[in-house]
N, C-alpha and C positions, 0 to 999 in steps of 0.2 A: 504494500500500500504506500503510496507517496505521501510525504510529511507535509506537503502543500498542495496546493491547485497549482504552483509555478513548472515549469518541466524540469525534469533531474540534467542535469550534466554530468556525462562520464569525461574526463580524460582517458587517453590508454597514452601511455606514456612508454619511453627506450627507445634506445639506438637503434640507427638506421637498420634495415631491410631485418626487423626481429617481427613484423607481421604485425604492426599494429592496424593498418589499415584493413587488410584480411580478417582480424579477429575483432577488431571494429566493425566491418557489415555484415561480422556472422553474428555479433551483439545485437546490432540492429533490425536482423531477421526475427531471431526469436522476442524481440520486448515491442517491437514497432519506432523506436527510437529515431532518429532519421542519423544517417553519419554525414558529418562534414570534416574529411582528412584536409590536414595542412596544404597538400598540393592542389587543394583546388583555389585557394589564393594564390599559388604561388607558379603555379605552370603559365597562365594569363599575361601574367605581370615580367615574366622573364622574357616575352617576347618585345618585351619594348624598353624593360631597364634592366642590368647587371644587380645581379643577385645583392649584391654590397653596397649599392648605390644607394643614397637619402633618397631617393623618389621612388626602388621598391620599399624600403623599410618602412616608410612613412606610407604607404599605400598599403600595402597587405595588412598591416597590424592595423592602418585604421578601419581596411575592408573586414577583417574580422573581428571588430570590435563594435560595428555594426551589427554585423551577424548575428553575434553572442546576445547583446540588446535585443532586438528584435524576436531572435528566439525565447529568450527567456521571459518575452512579454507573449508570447502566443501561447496557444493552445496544444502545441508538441506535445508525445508523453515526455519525450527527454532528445538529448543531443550528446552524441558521440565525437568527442573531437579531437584528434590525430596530435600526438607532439613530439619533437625531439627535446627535451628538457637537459640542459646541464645544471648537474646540480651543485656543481661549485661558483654559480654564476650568479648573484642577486636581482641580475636585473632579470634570467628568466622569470627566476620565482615571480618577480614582481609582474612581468609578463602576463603569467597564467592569472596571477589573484585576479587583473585587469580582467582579462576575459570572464572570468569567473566569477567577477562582481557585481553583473546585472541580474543573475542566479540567485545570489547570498542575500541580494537586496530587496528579494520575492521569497526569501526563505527558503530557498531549493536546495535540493542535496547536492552537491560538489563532489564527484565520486573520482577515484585516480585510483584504475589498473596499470599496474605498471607490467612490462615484459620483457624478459631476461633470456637470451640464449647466447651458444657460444659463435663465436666469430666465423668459424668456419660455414658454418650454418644460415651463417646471418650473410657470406657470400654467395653462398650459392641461392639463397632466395632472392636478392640483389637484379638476378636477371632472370625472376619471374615473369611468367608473359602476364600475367594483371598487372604487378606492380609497373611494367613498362610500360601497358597499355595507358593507364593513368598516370605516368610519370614521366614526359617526353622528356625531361631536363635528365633522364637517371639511364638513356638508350646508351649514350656513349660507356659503357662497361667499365673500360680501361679504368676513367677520369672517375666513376660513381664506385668503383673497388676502392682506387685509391685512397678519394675522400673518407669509405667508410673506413676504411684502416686509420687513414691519419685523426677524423674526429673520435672515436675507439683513443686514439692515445693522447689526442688535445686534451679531451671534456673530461665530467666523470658522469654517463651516460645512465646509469640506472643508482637509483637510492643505498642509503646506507642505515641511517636511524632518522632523516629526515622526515616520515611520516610516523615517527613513533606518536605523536601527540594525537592521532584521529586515525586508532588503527581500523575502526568499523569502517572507515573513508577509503581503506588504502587498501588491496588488493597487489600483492607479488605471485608472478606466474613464470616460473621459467619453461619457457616453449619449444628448446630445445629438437622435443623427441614431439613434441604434441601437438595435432592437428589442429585447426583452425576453432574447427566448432566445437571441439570439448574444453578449448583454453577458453572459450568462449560461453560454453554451459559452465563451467565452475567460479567464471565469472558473474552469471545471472544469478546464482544459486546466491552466491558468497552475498552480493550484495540487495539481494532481494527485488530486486528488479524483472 
């Protein structure tokens, strides 16, 4: 049962190509939730600015900060939404609370699965035919291995005790060995949705 009439927000959260998007619209299969993964701001906007550029940055974060508002004033059951999170970085977190703030401000549940697998793994899904299909910025292989290896040793791409404060909120799944839809069912289960 939902704790408000607001619609819930899931994050699913972790490094690149660990299936968040895939275990994102198998979530959304089963609850009705709708999913919005980070590439659908961000495929659009690289066709006309450089990823690093102030005119994407400033445009995707305010296109999805719209998003976020407007969903959280509608009638959705919930929203599913796609992130890479470093979490030695302040200003993600600050990031996500943004998005997450038109949610908290309707009393809605603010939920973050996070997903854990090992690297190897996480390259060979890399050149999934979904993830490409939806991810024209991620065809070039070579360039999209690389970066996942070098953000893998930049960031620090999945939690450590950072959600110990709201463990009913937080959900860790490592996906490893496990299909789509049961990291997906254990996620419904877990969080009542």
């Amino acid at each position: 049962m939902s704790h408000s009439t607001a619609p819930t927000l899931l994050f699913v959260v972790g490094p690149a190509a660990v299936g968040k998007m895939t275990v994102g619209g198998a979530i959304a299969e089963r609850t009705g939730f709708k999913l919005f993964h980070n590439h659908l701001t961000i495929e659009p906007l690289l066709r006309l600015f450089p990823y690093e550029s102030p005119q994407f940055q400033r445009l995707n974060h305010g296109f999805r900060e719209q998003i976020f508002a407007e969903a959280a004033a509608s009638d959705l059951r919930g929203l599913v939404f796609t992130v890479v999170w470093d979490f030695d970085d302040p200003a993600d977190a600050a990031l996500v609370e943004r998005y997450a703030a038109p949610f908290r401000e309707r009393g809605a549940r603010v939920l973050f699965l996070e997903l854990a697998a090992d690297q190897g793994v996480r390259l060979e899904r890399n050149a999934g035919e979904s993830r490409l299909a939806e991810k024209a910025s991620k065809r070039d292989l070579e360039w999209s291995n690389g970066n996942l290896v070098d953000m893998d040793a930049k960031f620090r791409l999945n939690s450590l005790d950072d959600f110990a404060h709201i463990p009913e909120s937080h959900l860790l799944i490592d996906n490893t060995e496990l299909e789509p839809d049961e990291a997906a069912r254990r996620a419904v289960e877990y969080f009542g949705i």
